[in-house]
C-alpha positions as CSV (number, residue, x, y, z in Angstrom):
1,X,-3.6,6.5,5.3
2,X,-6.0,7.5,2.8
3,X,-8.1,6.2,0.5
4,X,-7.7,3.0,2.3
5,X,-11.9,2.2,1.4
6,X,-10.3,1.2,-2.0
7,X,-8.8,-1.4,-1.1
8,X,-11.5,-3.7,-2.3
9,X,-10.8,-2.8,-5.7
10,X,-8.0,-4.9,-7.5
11,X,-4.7,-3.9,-8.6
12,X,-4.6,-2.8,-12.0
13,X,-1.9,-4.6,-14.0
14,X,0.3,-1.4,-14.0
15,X,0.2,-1.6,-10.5
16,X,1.2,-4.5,-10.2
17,X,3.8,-4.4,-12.6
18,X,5.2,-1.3,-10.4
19,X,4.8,-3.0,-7.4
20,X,7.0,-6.3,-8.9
21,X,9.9,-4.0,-9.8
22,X,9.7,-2.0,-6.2
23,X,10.1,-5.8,-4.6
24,X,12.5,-6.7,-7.1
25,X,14.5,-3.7,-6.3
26,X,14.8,-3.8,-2.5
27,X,14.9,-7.6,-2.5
28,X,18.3,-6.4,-4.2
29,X,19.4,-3.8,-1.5
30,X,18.0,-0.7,-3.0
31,X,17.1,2.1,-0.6
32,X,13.7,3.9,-1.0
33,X,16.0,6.7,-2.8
34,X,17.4,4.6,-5.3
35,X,13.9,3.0,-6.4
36,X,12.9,6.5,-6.8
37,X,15.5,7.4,-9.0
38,X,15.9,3.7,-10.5
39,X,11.8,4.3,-11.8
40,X,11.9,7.8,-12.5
41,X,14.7,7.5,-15.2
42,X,13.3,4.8,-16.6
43,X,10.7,6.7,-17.1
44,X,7.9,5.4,-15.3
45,X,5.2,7.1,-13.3
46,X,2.7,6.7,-10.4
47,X,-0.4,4.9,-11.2
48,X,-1.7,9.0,-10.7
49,X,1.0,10.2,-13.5
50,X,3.6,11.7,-10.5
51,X,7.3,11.5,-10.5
52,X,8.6,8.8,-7.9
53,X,9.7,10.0,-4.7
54,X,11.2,7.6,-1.8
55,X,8.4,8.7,0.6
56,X,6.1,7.4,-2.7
57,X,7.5,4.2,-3.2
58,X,7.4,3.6,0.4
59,X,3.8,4.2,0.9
60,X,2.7,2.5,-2.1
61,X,4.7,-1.2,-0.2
62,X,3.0,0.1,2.8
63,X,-1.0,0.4,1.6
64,X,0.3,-2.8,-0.2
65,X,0.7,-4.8,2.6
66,X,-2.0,-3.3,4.8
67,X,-4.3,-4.2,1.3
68,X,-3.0,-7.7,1.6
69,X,-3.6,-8.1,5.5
70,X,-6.8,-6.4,5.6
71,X,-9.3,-9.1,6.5
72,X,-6.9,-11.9,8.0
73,X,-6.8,-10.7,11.7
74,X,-9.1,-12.8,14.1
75,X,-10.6,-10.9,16.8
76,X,-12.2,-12.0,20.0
77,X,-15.8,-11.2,20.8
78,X,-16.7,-10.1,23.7
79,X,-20.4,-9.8,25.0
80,X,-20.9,-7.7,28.3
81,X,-24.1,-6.7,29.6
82,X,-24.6,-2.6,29.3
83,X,-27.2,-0.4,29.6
84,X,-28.5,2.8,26.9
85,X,-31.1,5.0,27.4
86,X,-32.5,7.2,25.0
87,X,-33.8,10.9,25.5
């Protein structure tokens, strides 16, 4: 996953508009292919200008999600007693 650092910079509204008719689209039963195709001849492109592919619209609900759950895990500390030496 790249570009993952941005993640702390909001949505633009296109985005977000994109990513409401990707939901929309497989809430309905649409496969990865058919968004693609569904976006492309309706003439949209990626936030970067790009044609839709399904391996595109995939990884844009993908960074989505790991954008939205970035922050909410809890993980336990752990404090052990080690030893560093420098040369």
């Amino acid at each position: 996953m790249t570009n993952l650092y941005l993640s702390n910079y909001p949505l633009s509204e296109y985005q977000k508009f994109l990513l409401r008719i990707i939901h929309r689209l497989r809430n309905q039963g649409y496969s990865w292919k058919r968004v693609s195709q569904y976006l492309n001849e309706s003439g949209l492109k990626s936030s970067r200008g790009k044609q839709f592919t399904p391996n595109l619209v995939s990884q844009i609900i993908k960074k989505n999600q790991i954008r939205r759950n970035r922050g909410q895990n809890n993980y336990e500390v752990e404090l052990s007693n080690f030893y560093y030496e420098f040369k």
